[in-house]
C-alpha positions in Angstrom: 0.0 0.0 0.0 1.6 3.5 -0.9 0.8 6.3 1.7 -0.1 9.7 0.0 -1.7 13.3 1.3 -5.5 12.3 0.1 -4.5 16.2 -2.0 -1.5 14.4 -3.7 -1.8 13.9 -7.5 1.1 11.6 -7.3 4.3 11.5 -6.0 5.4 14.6 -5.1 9.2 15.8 -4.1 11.2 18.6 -2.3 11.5 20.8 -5.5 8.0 21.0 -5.8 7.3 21.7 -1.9 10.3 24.7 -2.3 8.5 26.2 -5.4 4.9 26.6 -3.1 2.3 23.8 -4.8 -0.9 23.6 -2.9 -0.3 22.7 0.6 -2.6 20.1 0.6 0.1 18.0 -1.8 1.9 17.5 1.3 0.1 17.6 4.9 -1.1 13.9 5.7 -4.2 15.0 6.6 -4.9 11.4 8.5 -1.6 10.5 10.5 -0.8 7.0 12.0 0.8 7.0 15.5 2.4 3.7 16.2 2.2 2.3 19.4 5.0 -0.8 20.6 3.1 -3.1 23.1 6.4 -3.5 24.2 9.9 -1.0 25.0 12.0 -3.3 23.4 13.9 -6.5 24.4 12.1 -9.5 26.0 11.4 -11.2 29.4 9.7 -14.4 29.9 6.7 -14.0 32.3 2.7 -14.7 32.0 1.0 -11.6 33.4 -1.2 -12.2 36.3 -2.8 -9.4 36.8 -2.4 -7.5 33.9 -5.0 -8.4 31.0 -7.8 -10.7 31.0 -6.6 -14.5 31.4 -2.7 -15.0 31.8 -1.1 -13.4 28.1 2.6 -14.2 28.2 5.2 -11.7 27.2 8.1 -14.0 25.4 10.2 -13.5 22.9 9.2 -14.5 19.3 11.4 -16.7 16.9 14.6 -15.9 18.5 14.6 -12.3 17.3 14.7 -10.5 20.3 11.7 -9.2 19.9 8.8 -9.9 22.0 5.4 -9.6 21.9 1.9 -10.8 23.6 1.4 -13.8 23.5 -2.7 -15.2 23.7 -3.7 -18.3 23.7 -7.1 -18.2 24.7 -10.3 -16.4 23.5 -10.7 -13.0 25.2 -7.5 -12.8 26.2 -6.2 -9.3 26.5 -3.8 -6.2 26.6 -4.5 -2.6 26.8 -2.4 0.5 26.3 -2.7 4.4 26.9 -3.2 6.3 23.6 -2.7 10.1 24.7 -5.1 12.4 22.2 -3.0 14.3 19.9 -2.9 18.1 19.8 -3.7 18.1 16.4 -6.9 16.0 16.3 -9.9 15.9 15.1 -12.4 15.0 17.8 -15.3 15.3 15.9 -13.6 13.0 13.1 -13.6 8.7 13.4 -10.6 7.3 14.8 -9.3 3.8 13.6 -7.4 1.0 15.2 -5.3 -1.9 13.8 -2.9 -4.7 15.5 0.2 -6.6 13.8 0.3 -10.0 15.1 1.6 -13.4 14.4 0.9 -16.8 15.3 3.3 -20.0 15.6 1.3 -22.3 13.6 1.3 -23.1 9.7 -0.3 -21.2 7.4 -4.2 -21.5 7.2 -4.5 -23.3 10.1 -6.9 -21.2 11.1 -8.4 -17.4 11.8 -7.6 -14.9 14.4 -9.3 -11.9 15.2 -8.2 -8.7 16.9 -11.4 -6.9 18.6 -11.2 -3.7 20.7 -12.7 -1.9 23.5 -12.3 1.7 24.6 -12.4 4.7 27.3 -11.8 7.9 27.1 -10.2 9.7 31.1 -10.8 12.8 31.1 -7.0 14.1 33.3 -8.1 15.5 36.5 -11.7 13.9 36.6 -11.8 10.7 35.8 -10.2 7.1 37.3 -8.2 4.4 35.1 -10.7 2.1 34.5 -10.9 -0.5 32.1 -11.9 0.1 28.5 -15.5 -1.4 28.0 -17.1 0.3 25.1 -16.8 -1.5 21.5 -16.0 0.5 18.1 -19.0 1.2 15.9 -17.4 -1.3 13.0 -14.9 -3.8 14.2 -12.4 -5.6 11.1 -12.8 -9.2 10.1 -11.2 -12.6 11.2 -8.1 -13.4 9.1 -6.2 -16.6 8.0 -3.3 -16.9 9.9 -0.2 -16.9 7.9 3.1 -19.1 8.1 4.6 -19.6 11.8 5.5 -16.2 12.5 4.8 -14.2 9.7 3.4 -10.9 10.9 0.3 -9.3 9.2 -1.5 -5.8 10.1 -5.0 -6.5 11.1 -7.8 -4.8 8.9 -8.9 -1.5 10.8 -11.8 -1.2 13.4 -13.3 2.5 13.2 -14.6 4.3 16.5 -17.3 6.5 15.1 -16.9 10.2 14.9 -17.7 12.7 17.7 -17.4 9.8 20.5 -14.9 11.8 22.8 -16.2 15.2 21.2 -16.4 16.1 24.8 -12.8 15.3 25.7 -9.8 17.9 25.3 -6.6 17.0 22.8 -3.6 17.2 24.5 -5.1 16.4 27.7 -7.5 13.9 28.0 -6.1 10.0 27.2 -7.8 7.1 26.0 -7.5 3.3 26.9 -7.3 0.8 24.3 -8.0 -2.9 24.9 -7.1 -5.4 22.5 -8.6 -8.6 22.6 -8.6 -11.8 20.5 -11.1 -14.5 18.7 -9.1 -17.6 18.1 -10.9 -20.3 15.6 -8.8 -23.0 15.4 -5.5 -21.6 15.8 -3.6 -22.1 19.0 -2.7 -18.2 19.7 -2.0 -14.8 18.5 0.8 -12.6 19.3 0.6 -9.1 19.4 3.0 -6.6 18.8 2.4 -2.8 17.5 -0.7 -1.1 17.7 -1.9 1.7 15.1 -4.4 4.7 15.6 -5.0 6.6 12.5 -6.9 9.7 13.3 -8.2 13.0 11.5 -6.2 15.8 12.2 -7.5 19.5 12.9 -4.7 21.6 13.0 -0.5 21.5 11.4 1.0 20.4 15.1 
């Protein structure tokens, strides 16, 4: 998939930036913040009271990289997604996981499904997320024994925190999983692609 700004008319370069072209030709007008489940490095350990259920954090493939791992329906991890000074609250806001799984391909389908809540700083307590997106993505095949794939996105419809503050409030993302057939999912990097409202 090529990323453009939705003005683009093609690929665009600096010479055309320095010689003033239409502005639009070159503000992404929908960022993506990417968000690591984990720092960096690995640790072997099942959460106990993190998450729903008991999601391991190992590492994958010997690649030093770790991830989530669930092996169980429901199964869950959630992460603080901080509301951008530049964003659209009236606009949809859209979520996606890259995950893996260690068994061959088509064995089966995973699914990542969400929930949310907005804290509004200085009012409200951490809580857990318990509200679905309006339009959550499909199941997918699994692919080869640790082949990553991006999940397809689940939109939060617009105007749902219209009455929170960017660059304040936060919201909670949790992340949970639909395994059919497959043994587990591992999850690595989520994505929030919002609207934004102003050049930050």
């Amino acid at each position: 998939m090529a990323y453009n700004p939705y003005g683009a008319t093609g690929l665009e370069d600096w010479s055309s930036f320095s010689t003033c072209a239409p502005l639009s030709r070159f503000i992404f007008d929908r960022p993506i913040v990417s968000i690591p489940l984990l720092p960096g490095g690995h640790c072997n350990n099942s959460l106990v009271s993190m998450g729903t259920g008991t999601p391991a954090v190992a590492e994958i493939n010997t690649s030093e990289v770790g991830g989530f791992t669930l092996d169980a329906d429901n199964e869950s991890v959630s992460f603080l997604f901080p509301f951008p000074l530049d964003i659209d609250l009236s606009k949809e806001i859209d979520l996606r996981m890259l995950w893996s799984n260690s068994e061959s391909a088509a064995t089966g389908t995973g699914r990542v499904l969400w929930y949310h809540k907005a804290i509004t700083a200085g009012t409200t307590a951490i809580a857990v997320a318990t509200t679905a997106p309006g339009s959550v993505a499909a199941a997918q095949v699994d692919l080869a024994a640790n082949v990553v794939l991006w999940s397809g996105w689940s939109v939060i419809a617009a105007s749902t925190f219209a009455a929170n503050v960017a660059g304040d409030d936060v919201l909670i993302v949790k992340a949970y999983v639909d395994l059919t057939t497959i043994a587990n999912m591992t999850l690595y990097m989520a994505q929030v692609r919002y609207y934004r409202k102003y050049l930050a």
